[in-house]
Structures are given as C-alpha cells and as structure tokens.
N, C-alpha and C positions, 0 to 999 in steps of 0.2 A: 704231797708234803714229803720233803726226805728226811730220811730217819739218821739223827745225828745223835741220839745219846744209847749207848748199852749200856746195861747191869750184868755183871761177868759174878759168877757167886761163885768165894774161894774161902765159906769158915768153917766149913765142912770137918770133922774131926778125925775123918780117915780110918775109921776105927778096922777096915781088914787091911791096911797097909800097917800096922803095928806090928814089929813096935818102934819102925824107924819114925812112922806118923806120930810117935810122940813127940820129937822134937823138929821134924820139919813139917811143915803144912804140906798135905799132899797134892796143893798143885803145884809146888815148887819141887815135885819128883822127876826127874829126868826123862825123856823120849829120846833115847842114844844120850845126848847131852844136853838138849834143849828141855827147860820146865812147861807143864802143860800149861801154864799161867800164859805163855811165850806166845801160844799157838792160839790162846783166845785174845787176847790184844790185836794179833799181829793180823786174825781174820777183820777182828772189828776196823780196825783201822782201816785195811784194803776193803772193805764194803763202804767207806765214809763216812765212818763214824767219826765222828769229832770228839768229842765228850764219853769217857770210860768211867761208868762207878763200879769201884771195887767193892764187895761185900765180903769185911771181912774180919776174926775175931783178933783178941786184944793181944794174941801171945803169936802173931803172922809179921812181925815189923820188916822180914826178909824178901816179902812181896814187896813192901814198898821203896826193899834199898834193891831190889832189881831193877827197879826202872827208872832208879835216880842216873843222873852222868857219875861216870867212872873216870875221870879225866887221870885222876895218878894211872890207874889200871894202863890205861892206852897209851901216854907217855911210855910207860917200862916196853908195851908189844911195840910201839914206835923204837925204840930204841936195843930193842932188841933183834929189829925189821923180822917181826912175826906177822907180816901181812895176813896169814890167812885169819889169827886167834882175832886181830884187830877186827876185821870184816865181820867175825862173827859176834865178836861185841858190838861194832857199830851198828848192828843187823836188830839191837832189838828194839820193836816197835817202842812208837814214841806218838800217839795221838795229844791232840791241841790241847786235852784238859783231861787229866786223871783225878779222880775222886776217890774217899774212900770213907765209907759207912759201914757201921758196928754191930754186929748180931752178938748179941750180950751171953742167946740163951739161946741152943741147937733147939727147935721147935719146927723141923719141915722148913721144905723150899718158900712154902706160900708166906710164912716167918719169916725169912731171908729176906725175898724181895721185897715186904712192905717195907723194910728197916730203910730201902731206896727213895723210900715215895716221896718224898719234899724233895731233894735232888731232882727227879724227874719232871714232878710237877703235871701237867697238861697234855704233854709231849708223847707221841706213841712212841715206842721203843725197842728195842731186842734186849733181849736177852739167852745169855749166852752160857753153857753148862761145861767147863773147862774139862770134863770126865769125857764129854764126848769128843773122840778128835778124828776129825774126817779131811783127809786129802782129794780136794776136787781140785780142777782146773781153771774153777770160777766160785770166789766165796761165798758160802751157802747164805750168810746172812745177807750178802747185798742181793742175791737172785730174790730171796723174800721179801726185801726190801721195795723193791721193784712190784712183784704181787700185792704186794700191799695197799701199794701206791695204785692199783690196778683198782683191786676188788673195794679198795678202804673196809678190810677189815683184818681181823687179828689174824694169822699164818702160824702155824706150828711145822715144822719135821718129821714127816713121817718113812719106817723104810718096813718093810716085812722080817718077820724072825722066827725063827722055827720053835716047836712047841715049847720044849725046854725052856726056852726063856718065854715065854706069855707071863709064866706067874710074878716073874722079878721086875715087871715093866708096866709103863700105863700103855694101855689100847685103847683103841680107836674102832668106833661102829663107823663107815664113811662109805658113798658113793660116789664112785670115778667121774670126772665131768670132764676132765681134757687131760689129755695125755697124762703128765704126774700130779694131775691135780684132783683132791679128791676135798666132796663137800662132809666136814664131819656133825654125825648125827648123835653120835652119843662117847663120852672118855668113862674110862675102868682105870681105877691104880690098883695093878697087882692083882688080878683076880686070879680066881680056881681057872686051868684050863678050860674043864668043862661049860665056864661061865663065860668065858669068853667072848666077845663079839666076834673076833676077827685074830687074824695076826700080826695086823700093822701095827708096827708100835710106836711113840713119840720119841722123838729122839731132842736133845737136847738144842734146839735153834728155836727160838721165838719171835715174831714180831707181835706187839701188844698194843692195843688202846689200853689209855692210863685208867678207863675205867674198870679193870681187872682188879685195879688193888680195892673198890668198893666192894667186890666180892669175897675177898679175902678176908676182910673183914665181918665179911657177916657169916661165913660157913664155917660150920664148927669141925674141931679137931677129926682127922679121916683115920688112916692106916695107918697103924705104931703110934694114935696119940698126935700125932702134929699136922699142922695145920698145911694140907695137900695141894700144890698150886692145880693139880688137874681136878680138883673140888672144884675148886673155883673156876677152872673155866666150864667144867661142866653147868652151873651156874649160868654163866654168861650166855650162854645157847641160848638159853628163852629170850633174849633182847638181842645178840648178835652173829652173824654168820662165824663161822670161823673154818678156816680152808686148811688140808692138810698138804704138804710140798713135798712130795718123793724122790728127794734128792740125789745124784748119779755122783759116785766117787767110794774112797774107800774110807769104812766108818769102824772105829777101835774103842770100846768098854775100855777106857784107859781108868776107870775105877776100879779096878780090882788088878792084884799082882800079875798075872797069868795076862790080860790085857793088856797091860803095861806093857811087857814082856812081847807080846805080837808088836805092839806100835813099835818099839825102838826098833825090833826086825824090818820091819817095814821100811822105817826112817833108814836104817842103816844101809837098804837095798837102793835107796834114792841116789846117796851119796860117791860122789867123784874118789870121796878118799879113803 
C-alpha cells in the first residue's frame, strides 16, 4: 500500500525561539532563507505524498499564505527578469491536497496528531516533525515508506546521540536485524542517563498504522503533563512490531537557536551563490 497522506505538526509555540516566536511561528523561521515548513512539504511531496495535513494553531495564517500562488509576486520578479528569486519562488513544494487541522490547546505531540485523525481516517501514514531537518540524497520518508510496505508495520527514525543529549530525547531499547534496521523492544521519553536503554534516539520521521491514534487515546498524560506520542507507541508493542530506520545523511536539532544556526551554515555551504 503506498503511503499518500502525512501530518506535518507546525502549532508548536516555540517557546526558546522567543521572542521573535511570539509573532512568527517557528516553522516559518528561516534555514539561510528557506522556512522549515519548506523542507517538510518539499520531502513529503518527493517521497509521494499526495495529501499534506498541516497541524496547526489559530494565530499561524502565514503557513497557509506560503503555500498559496503568489502570481502578483512573480509578475514584478518576471518583470524585473529576476530569474533566480523567480526560481526560488516557483521552487516551493506544491502537493495535490493541503489540509489544515487545529490544536486548540498545546497538550504533547500525541494531542497534536489525534487533532489529524478524521483527516486520515484508515490510511497508514507519515508523519513528519519540521524541527528535525536532515539532507539525504534520498528522502527519509519514502525509503520508510518502502519498509513499510515491506515489513507492514509502523517505521520510526532512528540515529545515535551522545550522552548529553539521552535526557532531552525519546530512546529506543532495539536489536539490529539488517544493516540500519533495528527491531525496537522497548521507547523512553527523556529519561535519566543512567536509565537509559541505549543511545539511539528517535528522530522525527514516522510511518504509522492509524491504529496509533486508539492508543493515544487511552494513555494518560507522560512527561510535562501532555499527552506523549512515544507513550503510545510504547503501547502498541504488545499488538504491533515496530522497526527502527538509521537513516544516512546530515540531521539538524533546527528546534533550538544554536541548531538553527548550524542548519542555515550548512544550507549555505550547499549553495552556488
């Protein structure tokens, strides 16, 4: 079955980008000049996604005029033969069907994407965390897509991370079964180092059976009070495999200044101009 719809979650409140994050949404924050919003569309789309739901809140209406046509815009760079600004405007992603659903009240990711669940309906899915933004040569969600289609079961992101970050991340208990493919046995949100299972940690790329959001519903509030999507699929273990995917490319914490800050270098290392 190929996987045509993602949930891209962008209602995040940005609270250590503040306090520019007070008035723009922090995935509309620049990588050099590109917003992260940019970079999760424009994977979704190149992996064949057809169908985008945005999740997102009431005071973000700037997401949804990025991806409207700009035809005044392009007229003036036509006319002013600014072919490259043109290019770069006609450059952003444009999937078959954009959506967009409302998280009323900041309560956790596993909050987030129930707010998806009628949208999705039956339908396995990705989902896609705009903070994380990784430069492969081959889009992380369709390679999952593919495994998915393989193993028919849910796929997560995994890469390794050095101590310091264990406690700001979900981990992963997992044994290796083929090359970057690892069977996972047990998910941690944020533990004590010393608690730790391991060092592999989840990185934001998912593929999902819709039966995820039955769990979400029944597991109560985790870390910080909100409701934990890695609760939930810790949950789903006892009824479903779920495989972790160690992804080859380069991966940027674009949720925090300092990350940011790497990614646009990065970006700007890539670039001709």
């Amino acid at each position: 079955m190929n996987i045509r719809k993602a949930v891209i979650l962008a209602a995040g409140l940005g609270t250590r980008f503040l306090p520019v994050a007070k008035s723009i949404p922090k995935v509309m924050l620049p990588v050099l000049d590109t917003p992260l919003i940019h970079y999760a569309v424009e994977e979704a789309v190149a992996s064949g996604i057809e169908h985008v739901i945005l999740v997102v809140s009431d005071n973000q209406k700037s997401i949804a005029n990025y991806f409207q046509s700009s035809k005044g815009l392009e007229e003036v760079l036509e006319n002013r033969k600014d072919s490259l600004m043109l290019d770069r405007i006609k450059s952003i992603p444009t999937p078959d069907h954009i959506s967009y659903v409302y998280q009323n009240k900041q309560n956790g990711i596993g909050d987030a994407l129930l707010c998806a669940k009628d949208v999705i309906g039956d339908d396995p899915f990705a989902l896609i965390f705009p903070d994380d933004l990784i430069w492969s040569n081959h889009p992380i969600i369709g390679s999952m897509a593919n495994l998915f289609n393989t193993l028919k079961c849910s796929v997560m992101a995994v890469r390794e991370v050095s101590d310091d970050m264990v406690p700001n991340l979900g981990i992963v208990d997992a044994r290796l079964v083929d090359n970057d493919l690892y069977e996972i046995h047990e998910m941690v949100e944020k533990p004590r180092l010393v608690d730790a299972p391991s060092n592999l940690s989840i990185v934001g790329r998912y593929i999902l059976s819709p039966e995820i959001f039955d769990h979400i519903q029944k597991i109560p509030a985790g870390v910080g009070g909100e409701v934990q999507l890695t609760d939930a699929l810790s949950s789903s273990l006892a009824t479903e495999k779920i495989y972790g995917y160690r992804f080859s490319g380069e991966h940027f914490d674009a949720g925090n200044p300092i990350g940011l800050l790497n990614a646009s270098k990065y970006a700007a290392s890539l670039r001709q101009d």
